[in-house]
Structure formats: C-alpha cells, structure tokens
N, CA and C atoms of all chains as a GROMACS GRO file, in nm:
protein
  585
    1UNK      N    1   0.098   1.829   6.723
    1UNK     CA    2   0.008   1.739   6.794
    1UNK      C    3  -0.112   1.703   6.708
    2UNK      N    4  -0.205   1.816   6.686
    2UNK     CA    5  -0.310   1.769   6.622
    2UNK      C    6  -0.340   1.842   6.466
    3UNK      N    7  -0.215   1.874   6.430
    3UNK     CA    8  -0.217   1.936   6.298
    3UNK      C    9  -0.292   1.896   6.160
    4UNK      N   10  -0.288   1.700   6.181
    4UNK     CA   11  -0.369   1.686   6.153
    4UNK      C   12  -0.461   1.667   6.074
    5UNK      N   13  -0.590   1.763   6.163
    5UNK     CA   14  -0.701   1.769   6.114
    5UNK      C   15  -0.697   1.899   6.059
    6UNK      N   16  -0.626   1.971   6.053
    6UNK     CA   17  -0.652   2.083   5.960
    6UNK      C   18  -0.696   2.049   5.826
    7UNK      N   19  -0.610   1.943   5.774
    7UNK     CA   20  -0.548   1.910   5.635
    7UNK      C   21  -0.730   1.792   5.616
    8UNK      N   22  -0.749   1.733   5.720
    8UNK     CA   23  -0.862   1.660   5.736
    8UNK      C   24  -0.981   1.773   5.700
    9UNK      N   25  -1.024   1.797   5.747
    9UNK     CA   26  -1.128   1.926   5.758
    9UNK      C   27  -1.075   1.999   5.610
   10UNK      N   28  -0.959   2.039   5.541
   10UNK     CA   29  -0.959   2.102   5.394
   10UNK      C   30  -0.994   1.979   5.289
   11UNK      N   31  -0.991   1.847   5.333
   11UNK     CA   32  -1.005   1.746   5.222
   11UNK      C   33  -1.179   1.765   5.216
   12UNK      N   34  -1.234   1.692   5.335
   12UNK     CA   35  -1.372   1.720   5.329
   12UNK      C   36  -1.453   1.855   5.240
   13UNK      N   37  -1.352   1.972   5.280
   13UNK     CA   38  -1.434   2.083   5.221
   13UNK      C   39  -1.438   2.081   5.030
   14UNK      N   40  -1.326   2.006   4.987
   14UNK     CA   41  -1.298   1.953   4.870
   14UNK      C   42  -1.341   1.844   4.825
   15UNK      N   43  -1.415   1.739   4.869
   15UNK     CA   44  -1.430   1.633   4.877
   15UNK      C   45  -1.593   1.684   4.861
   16UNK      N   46  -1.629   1.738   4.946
   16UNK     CA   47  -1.809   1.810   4.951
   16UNK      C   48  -1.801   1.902   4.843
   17UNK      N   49  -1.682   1.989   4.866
   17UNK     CA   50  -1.755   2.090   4.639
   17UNK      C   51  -1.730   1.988   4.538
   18UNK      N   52  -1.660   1.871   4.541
   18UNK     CA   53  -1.677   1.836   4.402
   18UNK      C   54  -1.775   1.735   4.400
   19UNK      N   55  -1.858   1.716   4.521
   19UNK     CA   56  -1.988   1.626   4.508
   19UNK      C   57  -2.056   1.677   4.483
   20UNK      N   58  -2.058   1.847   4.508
   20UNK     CA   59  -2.184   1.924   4.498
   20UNK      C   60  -2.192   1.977   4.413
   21UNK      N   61  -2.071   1.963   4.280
   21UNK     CA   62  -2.056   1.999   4.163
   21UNK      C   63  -2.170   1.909   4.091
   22UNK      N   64  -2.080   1.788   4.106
   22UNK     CA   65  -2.123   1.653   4.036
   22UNK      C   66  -2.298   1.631   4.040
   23UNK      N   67  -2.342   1.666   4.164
   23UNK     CA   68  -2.476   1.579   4.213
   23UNK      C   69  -2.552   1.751   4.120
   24UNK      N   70  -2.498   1.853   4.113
   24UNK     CA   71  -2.592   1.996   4.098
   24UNK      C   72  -2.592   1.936   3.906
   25UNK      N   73  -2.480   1.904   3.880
   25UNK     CA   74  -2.431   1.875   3.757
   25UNK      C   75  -2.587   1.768   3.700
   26UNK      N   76  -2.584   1.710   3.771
   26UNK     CA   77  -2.667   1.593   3.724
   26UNK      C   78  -2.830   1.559   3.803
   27UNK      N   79  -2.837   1.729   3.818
   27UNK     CA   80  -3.019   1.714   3.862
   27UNK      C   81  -3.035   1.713   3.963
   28UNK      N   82  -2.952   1.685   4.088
   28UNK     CA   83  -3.037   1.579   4.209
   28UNK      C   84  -2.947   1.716   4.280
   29UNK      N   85  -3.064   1.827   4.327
   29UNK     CA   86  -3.024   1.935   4.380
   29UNK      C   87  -3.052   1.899   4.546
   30UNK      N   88  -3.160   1.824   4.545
   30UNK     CA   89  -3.175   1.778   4.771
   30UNK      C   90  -3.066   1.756   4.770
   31UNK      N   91  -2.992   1.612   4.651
   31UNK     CA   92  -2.923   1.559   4.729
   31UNK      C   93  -2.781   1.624   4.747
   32UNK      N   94  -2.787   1.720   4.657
   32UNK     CA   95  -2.642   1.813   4.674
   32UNK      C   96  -2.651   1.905   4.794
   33UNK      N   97  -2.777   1.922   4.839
   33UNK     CA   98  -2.788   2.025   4.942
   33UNK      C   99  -2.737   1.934   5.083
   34UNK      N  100  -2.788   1.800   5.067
   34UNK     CA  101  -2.744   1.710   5.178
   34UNK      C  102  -2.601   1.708   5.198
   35UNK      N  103  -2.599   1.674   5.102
   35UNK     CA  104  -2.423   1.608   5.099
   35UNK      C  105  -2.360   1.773   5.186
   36UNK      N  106  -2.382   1.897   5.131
   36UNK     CA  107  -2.326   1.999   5.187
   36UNK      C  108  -2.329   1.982   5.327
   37UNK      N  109  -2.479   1.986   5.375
   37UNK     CA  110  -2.520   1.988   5.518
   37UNK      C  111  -2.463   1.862   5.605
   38UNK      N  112  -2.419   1.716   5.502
   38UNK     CA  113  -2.374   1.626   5.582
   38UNK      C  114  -2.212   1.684   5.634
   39UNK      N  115  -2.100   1.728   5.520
   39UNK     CA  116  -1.974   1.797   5.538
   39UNK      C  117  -1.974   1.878   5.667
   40UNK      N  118  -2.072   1.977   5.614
   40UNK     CA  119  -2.057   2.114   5.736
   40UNK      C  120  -2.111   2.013   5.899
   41UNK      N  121  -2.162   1.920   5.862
   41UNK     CA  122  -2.195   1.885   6.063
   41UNK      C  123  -2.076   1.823   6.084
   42UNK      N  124  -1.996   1.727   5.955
   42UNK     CA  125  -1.911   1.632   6.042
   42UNK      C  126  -1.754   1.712   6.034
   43UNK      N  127  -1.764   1.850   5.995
   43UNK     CA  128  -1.646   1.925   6.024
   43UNK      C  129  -1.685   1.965   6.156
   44UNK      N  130  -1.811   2.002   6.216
   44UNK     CA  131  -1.868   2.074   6.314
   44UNK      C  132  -1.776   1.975   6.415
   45UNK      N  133  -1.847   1.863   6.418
   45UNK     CA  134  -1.808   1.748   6.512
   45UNK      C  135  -1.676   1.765   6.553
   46UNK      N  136  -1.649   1.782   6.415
   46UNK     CA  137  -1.467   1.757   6.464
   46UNK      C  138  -1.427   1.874   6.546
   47UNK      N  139  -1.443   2.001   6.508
   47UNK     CA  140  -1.368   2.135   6.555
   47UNK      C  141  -1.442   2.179   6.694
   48UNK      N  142  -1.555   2.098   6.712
   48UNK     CA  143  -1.621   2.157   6.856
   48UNK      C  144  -1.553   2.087   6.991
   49UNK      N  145  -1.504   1.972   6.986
   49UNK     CA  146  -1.397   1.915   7.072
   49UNK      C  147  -1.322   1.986   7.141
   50UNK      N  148  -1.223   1.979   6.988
   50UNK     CA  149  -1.117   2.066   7.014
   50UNK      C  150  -1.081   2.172   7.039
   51UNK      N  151  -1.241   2.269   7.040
   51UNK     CA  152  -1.259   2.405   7.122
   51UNK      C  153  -1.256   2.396   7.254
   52UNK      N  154  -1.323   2.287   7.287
   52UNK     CA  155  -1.368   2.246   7.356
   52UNK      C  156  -1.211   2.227   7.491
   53UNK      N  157  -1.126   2.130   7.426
   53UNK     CA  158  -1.002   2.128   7.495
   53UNK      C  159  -0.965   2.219   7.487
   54UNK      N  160  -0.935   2.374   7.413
   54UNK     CA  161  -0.855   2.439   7.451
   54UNK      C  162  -0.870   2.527   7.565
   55UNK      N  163  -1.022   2.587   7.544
   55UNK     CA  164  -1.080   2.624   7.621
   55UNK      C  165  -1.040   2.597   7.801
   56UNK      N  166  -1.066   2.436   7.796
   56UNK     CA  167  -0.995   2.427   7.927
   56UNK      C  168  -0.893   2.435   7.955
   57UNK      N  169  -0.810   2.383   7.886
   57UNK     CA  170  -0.661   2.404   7.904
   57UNK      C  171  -0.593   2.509   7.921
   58UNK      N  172  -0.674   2.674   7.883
   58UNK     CA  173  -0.658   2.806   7.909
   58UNK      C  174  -0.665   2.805   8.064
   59UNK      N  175  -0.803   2.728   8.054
   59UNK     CA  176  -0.831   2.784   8.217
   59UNK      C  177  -0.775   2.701   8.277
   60UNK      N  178  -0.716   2.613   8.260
   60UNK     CA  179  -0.642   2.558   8.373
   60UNK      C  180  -0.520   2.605   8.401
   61UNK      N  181  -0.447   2.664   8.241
   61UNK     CA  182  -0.292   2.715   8.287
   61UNK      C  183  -0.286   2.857   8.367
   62UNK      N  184  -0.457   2.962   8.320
   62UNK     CA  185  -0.457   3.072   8.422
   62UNK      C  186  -0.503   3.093   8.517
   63UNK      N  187  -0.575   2.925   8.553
   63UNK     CA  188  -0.597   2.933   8.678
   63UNK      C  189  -0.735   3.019   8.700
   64UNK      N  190  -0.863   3.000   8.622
   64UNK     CA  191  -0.927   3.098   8.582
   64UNK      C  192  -1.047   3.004   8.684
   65UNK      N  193   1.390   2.676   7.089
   65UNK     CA  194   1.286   2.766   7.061
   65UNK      C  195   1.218   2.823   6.871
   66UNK      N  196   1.333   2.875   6.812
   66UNK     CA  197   1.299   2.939   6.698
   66UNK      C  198   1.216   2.789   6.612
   67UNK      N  199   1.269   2.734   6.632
   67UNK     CA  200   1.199   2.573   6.560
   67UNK      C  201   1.088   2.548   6.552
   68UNK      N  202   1.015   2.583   6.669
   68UNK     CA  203   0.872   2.550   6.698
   68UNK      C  204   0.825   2.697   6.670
   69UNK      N  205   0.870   2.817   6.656
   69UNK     CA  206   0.779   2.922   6.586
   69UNK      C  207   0.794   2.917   6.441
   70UNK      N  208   0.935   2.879   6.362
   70UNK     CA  209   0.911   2.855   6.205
   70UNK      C  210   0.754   2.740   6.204
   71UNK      N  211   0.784   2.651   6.310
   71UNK     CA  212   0.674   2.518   6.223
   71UNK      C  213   0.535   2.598   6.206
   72UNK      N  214   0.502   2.673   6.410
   72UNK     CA  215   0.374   2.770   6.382
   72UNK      C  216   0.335   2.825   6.288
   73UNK      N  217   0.430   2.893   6.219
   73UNK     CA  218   0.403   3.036   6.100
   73UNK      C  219   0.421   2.909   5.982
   74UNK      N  220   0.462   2.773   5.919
   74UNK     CA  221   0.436   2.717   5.786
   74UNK      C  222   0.309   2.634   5.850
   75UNK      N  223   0.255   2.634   5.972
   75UNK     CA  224   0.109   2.589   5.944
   75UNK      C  225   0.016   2.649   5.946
   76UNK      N  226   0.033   2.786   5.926
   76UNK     CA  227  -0.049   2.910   5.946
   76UNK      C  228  -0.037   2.946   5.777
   77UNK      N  229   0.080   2.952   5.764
   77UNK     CA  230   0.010   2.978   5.639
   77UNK      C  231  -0.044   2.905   5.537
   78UNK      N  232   0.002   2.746   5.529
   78UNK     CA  233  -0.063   2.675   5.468
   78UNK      C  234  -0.181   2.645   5.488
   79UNK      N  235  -0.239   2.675   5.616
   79UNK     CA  236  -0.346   2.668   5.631
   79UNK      C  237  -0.428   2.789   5.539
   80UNK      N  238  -0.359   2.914   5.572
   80UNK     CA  239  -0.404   3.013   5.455
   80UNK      C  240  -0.483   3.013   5.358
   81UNK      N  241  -0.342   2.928   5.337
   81UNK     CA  242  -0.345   2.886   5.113
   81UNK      C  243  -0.491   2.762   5.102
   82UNK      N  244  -0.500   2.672   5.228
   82UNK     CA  245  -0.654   2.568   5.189
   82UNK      C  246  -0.757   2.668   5.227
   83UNK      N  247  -0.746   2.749   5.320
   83UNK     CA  248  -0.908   2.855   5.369
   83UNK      C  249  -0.931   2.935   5.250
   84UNK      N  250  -0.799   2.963   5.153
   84UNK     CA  251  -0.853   3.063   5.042
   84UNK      C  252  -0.909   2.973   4.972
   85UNK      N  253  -0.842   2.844   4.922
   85UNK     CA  254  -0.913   2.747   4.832
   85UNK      C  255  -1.067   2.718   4.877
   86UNK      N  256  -1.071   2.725   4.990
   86UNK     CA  257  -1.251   2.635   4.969
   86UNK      C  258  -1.309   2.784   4.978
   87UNK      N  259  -1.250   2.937   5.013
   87UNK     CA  260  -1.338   3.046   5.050
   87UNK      C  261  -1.433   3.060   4.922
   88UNK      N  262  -1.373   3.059   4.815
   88UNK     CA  263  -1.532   3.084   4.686
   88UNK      C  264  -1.646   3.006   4.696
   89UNK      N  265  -1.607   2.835   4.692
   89UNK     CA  266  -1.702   2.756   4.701
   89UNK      C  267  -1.802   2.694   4.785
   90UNK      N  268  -1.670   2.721   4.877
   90UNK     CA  269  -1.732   2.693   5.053
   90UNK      C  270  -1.710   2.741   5.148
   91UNK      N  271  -1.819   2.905   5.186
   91UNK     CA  272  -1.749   2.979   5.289
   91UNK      C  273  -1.778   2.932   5.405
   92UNK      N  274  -1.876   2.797   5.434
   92UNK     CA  275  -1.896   2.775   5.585
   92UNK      C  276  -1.811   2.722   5.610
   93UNK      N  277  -1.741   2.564   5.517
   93UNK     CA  278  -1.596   2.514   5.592
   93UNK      C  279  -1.466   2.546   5.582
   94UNK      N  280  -1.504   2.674   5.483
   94UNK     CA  281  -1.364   2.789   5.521
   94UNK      C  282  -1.375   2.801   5.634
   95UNK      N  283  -1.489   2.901   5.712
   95UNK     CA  284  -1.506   2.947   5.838
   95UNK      C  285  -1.462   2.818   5.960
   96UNK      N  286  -1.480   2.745   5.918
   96UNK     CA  287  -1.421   2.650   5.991
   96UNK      C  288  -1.326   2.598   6.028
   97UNK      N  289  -1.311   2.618   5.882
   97UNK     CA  290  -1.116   2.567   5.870
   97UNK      C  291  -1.038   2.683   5.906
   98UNK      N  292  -1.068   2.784   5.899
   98UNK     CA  293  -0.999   2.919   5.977
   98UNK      C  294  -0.988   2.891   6.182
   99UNK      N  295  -1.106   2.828   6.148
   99UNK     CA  296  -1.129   2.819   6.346
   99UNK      C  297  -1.035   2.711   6.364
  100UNK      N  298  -1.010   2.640   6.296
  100UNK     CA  299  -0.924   2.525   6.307
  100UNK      C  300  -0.810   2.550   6.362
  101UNK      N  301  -0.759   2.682   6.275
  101UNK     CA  302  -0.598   2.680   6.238
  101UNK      C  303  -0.567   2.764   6.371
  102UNK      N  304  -0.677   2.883   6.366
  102UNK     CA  305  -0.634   2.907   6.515
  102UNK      C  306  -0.619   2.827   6.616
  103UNK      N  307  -0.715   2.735   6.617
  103UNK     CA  308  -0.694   2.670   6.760
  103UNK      C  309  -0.606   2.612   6.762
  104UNK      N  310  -0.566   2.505   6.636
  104UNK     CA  311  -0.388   2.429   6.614
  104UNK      C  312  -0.282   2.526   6.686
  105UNK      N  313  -0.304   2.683   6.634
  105UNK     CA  314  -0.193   2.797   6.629
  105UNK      C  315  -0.181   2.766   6.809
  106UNK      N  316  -0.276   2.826   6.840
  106UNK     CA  317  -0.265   2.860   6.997
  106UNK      C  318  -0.238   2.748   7.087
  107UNK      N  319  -0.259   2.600   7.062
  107UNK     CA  320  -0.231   2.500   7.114
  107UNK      C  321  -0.098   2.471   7.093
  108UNK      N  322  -0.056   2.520   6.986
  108UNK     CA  323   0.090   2.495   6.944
  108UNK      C  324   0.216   2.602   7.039
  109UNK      N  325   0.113   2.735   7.020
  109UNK     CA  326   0.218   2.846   7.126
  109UNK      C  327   0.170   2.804   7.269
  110UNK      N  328   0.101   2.766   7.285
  110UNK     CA  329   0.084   2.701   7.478
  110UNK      C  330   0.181   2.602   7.538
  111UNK      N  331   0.193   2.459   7.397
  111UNK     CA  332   0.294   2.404   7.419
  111UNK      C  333   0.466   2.476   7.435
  112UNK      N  334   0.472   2.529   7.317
  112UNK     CA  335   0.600   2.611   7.346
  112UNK      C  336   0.640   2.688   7.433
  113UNK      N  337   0.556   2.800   7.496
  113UNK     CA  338   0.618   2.880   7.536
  113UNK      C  339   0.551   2.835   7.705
  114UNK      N  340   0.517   2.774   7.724
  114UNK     CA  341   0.408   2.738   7.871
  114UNK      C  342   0.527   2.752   7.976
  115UNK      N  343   0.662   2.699   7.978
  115UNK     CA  344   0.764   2.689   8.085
  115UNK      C  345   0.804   2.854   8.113
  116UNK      N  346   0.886   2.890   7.989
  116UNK     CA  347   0.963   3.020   7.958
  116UNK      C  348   0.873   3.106   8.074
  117UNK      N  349   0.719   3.133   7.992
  117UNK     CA  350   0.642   3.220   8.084
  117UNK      C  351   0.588   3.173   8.233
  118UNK      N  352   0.586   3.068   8.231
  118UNK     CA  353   0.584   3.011   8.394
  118UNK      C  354   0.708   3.060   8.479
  119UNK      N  355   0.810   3.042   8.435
  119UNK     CA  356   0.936   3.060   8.514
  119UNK      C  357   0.951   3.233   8.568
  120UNK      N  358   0.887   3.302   8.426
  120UNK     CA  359   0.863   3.455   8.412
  120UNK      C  360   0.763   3.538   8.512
  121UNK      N  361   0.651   3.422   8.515
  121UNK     CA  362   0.531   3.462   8.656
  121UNK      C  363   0.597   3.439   8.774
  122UNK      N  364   0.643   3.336   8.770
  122UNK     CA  365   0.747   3.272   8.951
  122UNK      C  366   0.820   3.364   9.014
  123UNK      N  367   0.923   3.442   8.889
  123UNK     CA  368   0.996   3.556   8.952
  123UNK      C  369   0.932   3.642   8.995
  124UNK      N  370   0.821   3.721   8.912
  124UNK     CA  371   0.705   3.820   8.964
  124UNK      C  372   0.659   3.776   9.097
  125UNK      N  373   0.633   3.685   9.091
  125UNK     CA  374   0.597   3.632   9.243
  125UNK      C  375   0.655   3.644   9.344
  126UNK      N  376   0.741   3.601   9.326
  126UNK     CA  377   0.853   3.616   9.448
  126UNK      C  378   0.934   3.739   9.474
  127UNK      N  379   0.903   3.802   9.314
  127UNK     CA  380   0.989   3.967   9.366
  127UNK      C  381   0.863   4.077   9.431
  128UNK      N  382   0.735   4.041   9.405
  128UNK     CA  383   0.623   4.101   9.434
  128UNK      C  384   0.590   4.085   9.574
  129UNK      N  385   0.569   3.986   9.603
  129UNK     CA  386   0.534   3.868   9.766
  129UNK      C  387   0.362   3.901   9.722
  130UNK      N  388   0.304   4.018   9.729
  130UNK     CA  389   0.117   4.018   9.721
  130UNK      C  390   0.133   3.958   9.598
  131UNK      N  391   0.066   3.824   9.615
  131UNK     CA  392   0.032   3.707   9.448
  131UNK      C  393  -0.073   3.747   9.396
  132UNK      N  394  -0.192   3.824   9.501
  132UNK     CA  395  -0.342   3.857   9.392
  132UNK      C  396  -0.348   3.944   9.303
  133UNK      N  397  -0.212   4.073   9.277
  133UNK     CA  398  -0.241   4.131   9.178
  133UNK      C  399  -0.176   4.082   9.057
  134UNK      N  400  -0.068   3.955   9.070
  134UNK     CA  401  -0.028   3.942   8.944
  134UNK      C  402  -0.142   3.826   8.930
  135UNK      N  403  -0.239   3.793   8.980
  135UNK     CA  404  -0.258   3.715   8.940
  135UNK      C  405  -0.346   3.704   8.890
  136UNK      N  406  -0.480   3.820   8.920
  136UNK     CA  407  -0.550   3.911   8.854
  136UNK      C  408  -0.490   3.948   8.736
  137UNK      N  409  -0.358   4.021   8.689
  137UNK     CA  410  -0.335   4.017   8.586
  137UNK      C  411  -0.325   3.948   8.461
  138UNK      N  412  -0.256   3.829   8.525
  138UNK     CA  413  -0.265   3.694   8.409
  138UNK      C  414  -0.380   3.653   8.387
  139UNK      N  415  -0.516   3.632   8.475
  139UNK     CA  416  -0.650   3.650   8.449
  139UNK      C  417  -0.695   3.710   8.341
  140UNK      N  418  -0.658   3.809   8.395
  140UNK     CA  419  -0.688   3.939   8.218
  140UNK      C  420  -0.637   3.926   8.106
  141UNK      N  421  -0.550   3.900   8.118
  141UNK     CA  422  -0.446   3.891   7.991
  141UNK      C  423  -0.533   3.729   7.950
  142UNK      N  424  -0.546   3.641   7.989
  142UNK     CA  425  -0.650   3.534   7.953
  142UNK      C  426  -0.751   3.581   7.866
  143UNK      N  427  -0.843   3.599   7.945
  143UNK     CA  428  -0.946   3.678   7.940
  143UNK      C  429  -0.938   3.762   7.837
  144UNK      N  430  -0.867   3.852   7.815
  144UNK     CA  431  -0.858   3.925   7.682
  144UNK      C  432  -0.798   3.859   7.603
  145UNK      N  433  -0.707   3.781   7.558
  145UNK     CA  434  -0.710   3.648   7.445
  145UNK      C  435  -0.827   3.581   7.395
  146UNK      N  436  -0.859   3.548   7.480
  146UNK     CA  437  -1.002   3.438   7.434
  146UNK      C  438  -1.046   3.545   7.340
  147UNK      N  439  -1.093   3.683   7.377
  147UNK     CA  440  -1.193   3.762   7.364
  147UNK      C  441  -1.164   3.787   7.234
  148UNK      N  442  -1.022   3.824   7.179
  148UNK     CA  443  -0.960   3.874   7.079
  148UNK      C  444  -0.969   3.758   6.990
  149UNK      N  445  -0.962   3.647   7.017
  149UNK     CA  446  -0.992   3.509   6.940
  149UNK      C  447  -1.114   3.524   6.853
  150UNK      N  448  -1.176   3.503   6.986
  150UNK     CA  449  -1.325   3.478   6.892
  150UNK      C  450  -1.377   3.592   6.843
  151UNK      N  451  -1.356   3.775   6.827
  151UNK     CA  452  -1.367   3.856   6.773
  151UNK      C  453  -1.314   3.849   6.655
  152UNK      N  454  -1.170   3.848   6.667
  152UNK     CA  455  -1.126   3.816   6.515
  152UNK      C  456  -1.140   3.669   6.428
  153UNK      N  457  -1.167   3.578   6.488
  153UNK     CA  458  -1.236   3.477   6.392
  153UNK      C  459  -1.419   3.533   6.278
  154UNK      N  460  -1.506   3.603   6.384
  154UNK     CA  461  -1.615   3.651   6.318
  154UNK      C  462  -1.596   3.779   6.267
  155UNK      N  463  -1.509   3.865   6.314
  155UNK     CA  464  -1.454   3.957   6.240
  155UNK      C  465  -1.376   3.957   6.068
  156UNK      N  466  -1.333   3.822   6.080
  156UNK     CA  467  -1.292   3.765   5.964
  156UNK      C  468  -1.381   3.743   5.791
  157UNK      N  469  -1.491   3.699   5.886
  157UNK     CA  470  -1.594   3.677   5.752
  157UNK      C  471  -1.688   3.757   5.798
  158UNK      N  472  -1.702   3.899   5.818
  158UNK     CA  473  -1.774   3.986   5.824
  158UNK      C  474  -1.870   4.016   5.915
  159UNK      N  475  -1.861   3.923   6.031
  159UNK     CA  476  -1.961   3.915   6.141
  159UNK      C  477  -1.882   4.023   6.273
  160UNK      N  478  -1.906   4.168   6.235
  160UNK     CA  479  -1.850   4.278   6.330
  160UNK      C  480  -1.946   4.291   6.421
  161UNK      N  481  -2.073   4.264   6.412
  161UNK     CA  482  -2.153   4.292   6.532
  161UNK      C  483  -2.115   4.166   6.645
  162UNK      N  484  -2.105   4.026   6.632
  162UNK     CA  485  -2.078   3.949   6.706
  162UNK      C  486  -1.924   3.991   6.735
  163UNK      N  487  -1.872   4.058   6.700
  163UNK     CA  488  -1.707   4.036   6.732
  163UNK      C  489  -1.705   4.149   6.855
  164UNK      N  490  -1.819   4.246   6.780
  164UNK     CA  491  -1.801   4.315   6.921
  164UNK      C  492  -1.878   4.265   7.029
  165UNK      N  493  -1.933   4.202   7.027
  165UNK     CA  494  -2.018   4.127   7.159
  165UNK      C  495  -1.928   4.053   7.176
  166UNK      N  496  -1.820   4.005   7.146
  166UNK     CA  497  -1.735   3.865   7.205
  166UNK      C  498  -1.621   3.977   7.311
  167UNK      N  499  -1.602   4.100   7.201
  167UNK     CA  500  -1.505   4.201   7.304
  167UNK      C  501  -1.545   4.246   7.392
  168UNK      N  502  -1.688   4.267   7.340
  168UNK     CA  503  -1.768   4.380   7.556
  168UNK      C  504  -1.759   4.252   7.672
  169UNK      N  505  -1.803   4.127   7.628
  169UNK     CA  506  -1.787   4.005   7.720
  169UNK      C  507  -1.662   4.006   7.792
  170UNK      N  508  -1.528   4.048   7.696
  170UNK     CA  509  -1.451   4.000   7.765
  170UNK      C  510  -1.423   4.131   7.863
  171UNK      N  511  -1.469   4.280   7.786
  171UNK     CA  512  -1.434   4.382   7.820
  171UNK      C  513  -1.528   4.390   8.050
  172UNK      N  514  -1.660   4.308   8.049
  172UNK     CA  515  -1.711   4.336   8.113
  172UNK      C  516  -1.634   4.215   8.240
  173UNK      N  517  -1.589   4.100   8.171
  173UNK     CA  518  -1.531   4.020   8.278
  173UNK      C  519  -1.371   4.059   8.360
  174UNK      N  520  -1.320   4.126   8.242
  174UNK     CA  521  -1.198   4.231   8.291
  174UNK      C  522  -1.275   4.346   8.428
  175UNK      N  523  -1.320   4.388   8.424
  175UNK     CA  524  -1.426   4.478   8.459
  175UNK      C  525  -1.423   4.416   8.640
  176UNK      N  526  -1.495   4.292   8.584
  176UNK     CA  527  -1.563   4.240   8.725
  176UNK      C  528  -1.401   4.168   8.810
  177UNK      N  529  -1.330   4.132   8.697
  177UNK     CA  530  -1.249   4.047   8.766
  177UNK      C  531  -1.158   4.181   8.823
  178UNK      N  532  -1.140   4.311   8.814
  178UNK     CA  533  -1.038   4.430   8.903
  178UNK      C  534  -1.114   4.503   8.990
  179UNK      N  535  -1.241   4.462   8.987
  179UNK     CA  536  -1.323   4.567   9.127
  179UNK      C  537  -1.224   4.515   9.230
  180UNK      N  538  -1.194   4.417   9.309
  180UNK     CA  539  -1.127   4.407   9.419
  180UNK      C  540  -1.027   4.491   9.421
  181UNK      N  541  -0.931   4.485   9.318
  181UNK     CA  542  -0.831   4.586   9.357
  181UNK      C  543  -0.854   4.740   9.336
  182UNK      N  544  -1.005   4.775   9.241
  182UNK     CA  545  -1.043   4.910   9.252
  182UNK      C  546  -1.080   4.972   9.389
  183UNK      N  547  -1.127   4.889   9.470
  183UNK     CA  548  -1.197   4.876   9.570
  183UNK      C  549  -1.093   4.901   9.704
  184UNK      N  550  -1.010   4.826   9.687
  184UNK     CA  551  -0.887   4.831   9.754
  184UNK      C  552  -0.819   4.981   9.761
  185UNK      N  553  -0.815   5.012   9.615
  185UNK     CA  554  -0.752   5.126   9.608
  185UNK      C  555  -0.797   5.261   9.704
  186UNK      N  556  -0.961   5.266   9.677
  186UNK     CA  557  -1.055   5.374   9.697
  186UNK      C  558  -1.057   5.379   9.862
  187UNK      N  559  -1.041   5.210   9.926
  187UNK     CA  560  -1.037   5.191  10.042
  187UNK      C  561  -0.920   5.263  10.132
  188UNK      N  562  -0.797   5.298  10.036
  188UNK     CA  563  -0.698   5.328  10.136
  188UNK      C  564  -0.681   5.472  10.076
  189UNK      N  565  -0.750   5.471   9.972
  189UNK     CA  566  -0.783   5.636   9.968
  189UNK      C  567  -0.834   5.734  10.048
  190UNK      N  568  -0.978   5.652  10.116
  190UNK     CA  569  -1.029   5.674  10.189
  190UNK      C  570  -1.005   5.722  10.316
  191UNK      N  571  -0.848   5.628  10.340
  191UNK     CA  572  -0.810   5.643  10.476
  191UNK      C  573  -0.735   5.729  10.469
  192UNK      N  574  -0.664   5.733  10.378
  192UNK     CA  575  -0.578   5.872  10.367
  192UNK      C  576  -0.642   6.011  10.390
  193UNK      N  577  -0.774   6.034  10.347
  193UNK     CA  578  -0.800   6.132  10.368
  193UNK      C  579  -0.842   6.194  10.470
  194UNK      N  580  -0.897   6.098  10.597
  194UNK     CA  581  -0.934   6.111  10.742
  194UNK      C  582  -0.826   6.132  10.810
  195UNK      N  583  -0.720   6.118  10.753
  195UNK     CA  584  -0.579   6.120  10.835
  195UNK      C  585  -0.554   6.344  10.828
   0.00000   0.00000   0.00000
C-alpha cells in the first residue's frame, strides 16, 4: 500500500547528507544546518500521518 | 498467505540495509526511517492477517457466549502491541528510559482495563465464603 514512502523518506535522508556535505564543504555552515532541519521536518510531516492512521485503525479493529 | 509474509520480511529488511545507510550520517532520519518501516510492517500484517483472526475471535465467541472477557482480552493484547512498538522503536537508538515509560503506560492501562473482571472475581469470592 504505502511502501512507498519508505524508499521516499531514505532518498531525502541522502539527498540532505550530500547537501550537508557540499554546503559544510564550502563554508556556509547556517545554511547546512538548515537544509538538515528543513529534511528532518518534511520527513516529520510525512511519518506523523501515517502514525496517525494506524493508530486508528488499531482502535477501530479492537474496538478500543 | 505465505506471499504476503515473504513481501513483509524483503521490506523489512531492505528497509534495514537504508536505516544502516543514513545511521552514521543521519541518526535523526534513520530514527525515522526505522518508525517508518514499522508502521509499513504492521499495516502490512493488519491487512493480511485481519480476516484469519476475525474468524478466530467469532469462534471464541460463540464457544464462550460471556463476549466481555474475550473482549477485554483482545483489548490487551492491543494495548500491549502499541506499547511494545513504541518501546522498542526508542529502545532502538538508546532511549531506555522512554521505552520504559511507553511499557508502564501500557502496563497501567492493562491494569485499569481488568479491574472489572478482578472485581468480579473477588465479588463471587466473596459470596462463596458467606455460604
């Protein structure tokens, strides 16, 4: 179903170290710290949802 | 059946093999990507197995006739999943003090959710002994 974003969420985490290589590489340390902090919220975004659904979907199949 | 547990276990572990890759460089969207895979995992065994064990409670039901203690049970058994989830996700990257606060939570809602039938019990204990 939503497999996915696993593979989504491992690109980003690869996609953010080799910016934060590049940007540490070449001086501009805020902006490597950003770029990190921008990755880690918009993985956040993604995986809090989908806690979010399972969560209910527990409680709905036990009736909780 | 076996089909949909091979696919579970090759997206579990490939997921593995990317959480080890970003773990040196990037342990927060490791930690993430670990929370991921569980939740894929468990959404994936809910789909599968959701009938099998439905059909499995129905019989209990009907061979039991009182529905509140199995049903209290499957409660728990909930209830202690979640708990074991999110323990072993922070248990994972070294966060044992939260893992045990995620287990007493679940340990204390187990707790609250069997007083009725503790209660029950003590109640006809009770009567037994005036007899």
């Amino acid at each position: 179903m939503n497999v996915d974003f696993i593979f989504k969420i491992a690109a980003i985490g690869i996609i953010v170290t080799v910016l934060n290589l590049l940007l540490v590489r070449f001086g501009r340390e805020e902006q490597a710290m950003l770029t990190t902090l921008a990755g880690l919220v918009v993985v956040l975004l993604m995986i809090v949802k989908s806690i979010a659904e399972l969560f209910s979907e527990i409680k709905g199949i036990f009736g909780l | 059946m076996s089909n949909e547990v091979f696919k579970i276990l090759a997206i579990i572990l490939i997921g593995a093999i990317l959480i080890i890759i970003l773990k040196t460089n990037r342990p927060d969207i490791s930690f993430v990507l670990s929370l991921s895979v569980s939740v894929v995992a468990l959404f994936l065994i809910i789909k599968t197995f959701y009938s099998p064990a439905k059909s499995l409670v129905s019989i209990y039901k009907s061979s039991i006739g009182n529905n509140s203690t199995i049903g209290v049970v499957i409660k728990a058994i909930a209830i202690s999943y979640m708990a074991e989830f999110c323990g072993d996700t922070c248990r994972d990257y070294g966060l044992t003090a939260l893992a045990q606060k995620a287990e007493l939570a679940g340990k204390c809602a187990i707790l609250v959710l069997s007083i009725p039938l503790v209660s029950s019990i003590l109640k006809s204990a009770l009567e037994l002994s005036k007899l």
